[in-house]
N, C-alpha and C positions, 0 to 999 in steps of 0.2 A: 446290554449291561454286562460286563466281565465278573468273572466270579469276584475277585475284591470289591466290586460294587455290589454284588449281592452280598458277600457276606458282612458288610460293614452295615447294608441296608439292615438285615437280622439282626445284629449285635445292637445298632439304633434301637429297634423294635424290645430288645430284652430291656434296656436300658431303661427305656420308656415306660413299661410295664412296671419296671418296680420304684419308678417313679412316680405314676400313678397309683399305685399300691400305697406310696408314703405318703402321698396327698388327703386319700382316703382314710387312712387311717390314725391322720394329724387333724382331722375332721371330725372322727368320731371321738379319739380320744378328747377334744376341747368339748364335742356335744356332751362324756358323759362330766364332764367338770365345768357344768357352766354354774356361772357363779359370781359375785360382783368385780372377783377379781378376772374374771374369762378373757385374755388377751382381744378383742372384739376384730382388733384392727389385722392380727394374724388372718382370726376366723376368715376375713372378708378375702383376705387376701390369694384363700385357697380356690376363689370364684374369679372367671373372668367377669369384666364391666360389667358386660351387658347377658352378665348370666341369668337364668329360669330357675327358681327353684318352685316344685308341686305337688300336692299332696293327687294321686290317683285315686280312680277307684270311689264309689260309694263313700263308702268311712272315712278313706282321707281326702278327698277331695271338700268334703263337709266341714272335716274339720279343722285343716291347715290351707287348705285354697291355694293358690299361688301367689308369687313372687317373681317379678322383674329386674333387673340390675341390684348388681352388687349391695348397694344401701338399701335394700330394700330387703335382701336376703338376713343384713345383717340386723338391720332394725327388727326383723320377726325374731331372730334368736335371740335379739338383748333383751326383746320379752321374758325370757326365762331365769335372765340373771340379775333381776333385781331380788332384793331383800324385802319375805324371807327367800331362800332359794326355793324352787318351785320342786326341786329334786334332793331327796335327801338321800339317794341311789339312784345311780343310772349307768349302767353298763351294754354297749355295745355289741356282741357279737358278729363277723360276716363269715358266710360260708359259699359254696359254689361259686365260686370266681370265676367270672371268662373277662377276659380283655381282647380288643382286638385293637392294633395301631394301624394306621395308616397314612403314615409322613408324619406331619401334627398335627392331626385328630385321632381320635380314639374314642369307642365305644365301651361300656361294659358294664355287667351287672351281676348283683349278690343278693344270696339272701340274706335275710337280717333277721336276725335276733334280738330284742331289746329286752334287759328286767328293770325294774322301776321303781319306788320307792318315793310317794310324794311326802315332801315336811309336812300340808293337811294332813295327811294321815292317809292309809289304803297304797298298795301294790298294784303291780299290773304287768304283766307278758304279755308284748305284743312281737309279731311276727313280719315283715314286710320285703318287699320285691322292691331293690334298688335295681335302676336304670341310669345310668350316667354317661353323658358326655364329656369328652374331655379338650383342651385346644392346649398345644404348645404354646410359649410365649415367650421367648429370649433364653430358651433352655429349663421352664421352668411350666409343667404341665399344671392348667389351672382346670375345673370344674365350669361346663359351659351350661349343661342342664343337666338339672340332677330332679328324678322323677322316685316318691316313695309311694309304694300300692299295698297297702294292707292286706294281708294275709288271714291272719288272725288277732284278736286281741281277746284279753280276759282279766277280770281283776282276780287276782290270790292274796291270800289271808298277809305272805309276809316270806321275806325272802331272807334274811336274819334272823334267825331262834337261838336261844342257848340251850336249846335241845342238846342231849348226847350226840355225838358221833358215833356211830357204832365204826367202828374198829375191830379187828381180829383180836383177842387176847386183852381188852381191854375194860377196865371195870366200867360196870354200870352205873 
C-alpha cells in the first residue's frame, strides 16, 4: 500500500466515523420525537434490510425482545407514536464513544442516557450499553445490528418543576 493509499484509507475511516456519528444521532433525535408525525419511512431508513434490532440483558431482553429486518424495526417504533403519544419527554443522551471502521463495516458503542416523561403520568431514568453495527451502502452508512443492555433504570418524581433555579445573585 503506498502512503496515498494509506492516507486516503484514514481520511475514508474519519469520514466514515462521523457519518456514523450522523446516523446515530438522526436516530435518536427521531427516538426522542416520536410522534404521529415521526417521519417513520426516514427512521427505517437509518437500518439496513436485513437489520437486528434487541433489547439485552435481563430487563431488556424481557422487555423489548427482538427485531428482524427493517419493517419489523420500524413497526416496533410506530408502536410509540400513535395517539396519545406515549412520551411526553424523551431525551437521548450518548457518551463514551468508540468507533471502529473497517472498509464498510463498522463497529461501535455508547453509553446511553435516557430521561423520560410518559403522557400516563410518571418519569423515568434509564441508563443502557449500546452496541452497533454498522454496513456502508452506496456511500451511505446504515445500522445493521444495533444491540441495547440496560444498565440501570428508575422512576423519578419529575424531570420539569417550576421550582426556583438557584442562581448566584438571584431572588428567591
Amino acid at each position: 500500500m503506498t502512503a496515498t493509499d494509506e492516507i486516503l484509507k484514514r481520511l475514508d475511516a474519519l469520514e466514515s466515523e462521523n457519518k456514523i456519528r450522523a446516523c446515530i444521532n438522526r436516530y435518536m433525535d427521531l427516538c426522542d420525537h416520536l410522534n404521529p408525525e415521526t417521519p417513520l419511512d426516514e427512521l427505517g431508513q437509518l437500518f439496513t434490510e436485513g437489520a437486528i434490532w434487541e433489547g439485552k440483558g435481563a430487563r431488556y431482553a424481557k422487555s423489548f425482545g427482538g427485531f428482524k429486518g427493517r419493517k419489523a424495526i420500524v413497526d416496533m417504533l410506530a408502536k410509540y407514536t400513535a395517539e396519545p403519544a406515549h412520551f411526553s419527554l424523551n431525551v437521548h443522551y450518548l457518551t463514551s464513544e468508540v468507533i471502529r471502521v473497517d472498509g464498510d463495516c463498522a463497529s461501535a458503542s455508547w453509553n446511553m442516557l435516557q430521561v423520560s416523561s410518559f403522557s400516563e403520568d410518571g418519569s423515568h431514568l434509564n441508563s443502557a450499553r449500546l452496541t452497533i453495527d454498522f454496513e456502508r451502502q452506496s456511500d451511505t452508512w446504515q445500522m445493521s445490528h444495533f444491540q441495547t443492555e440496560n444498565r440501570f433504570s428508575r422512576p423519578v418524581s419529575s424531570w420539569n418543576d417550576d421550582a426556583h433555579l438557584p442562581v448566584p445573585g438571584s431572588e428567591k
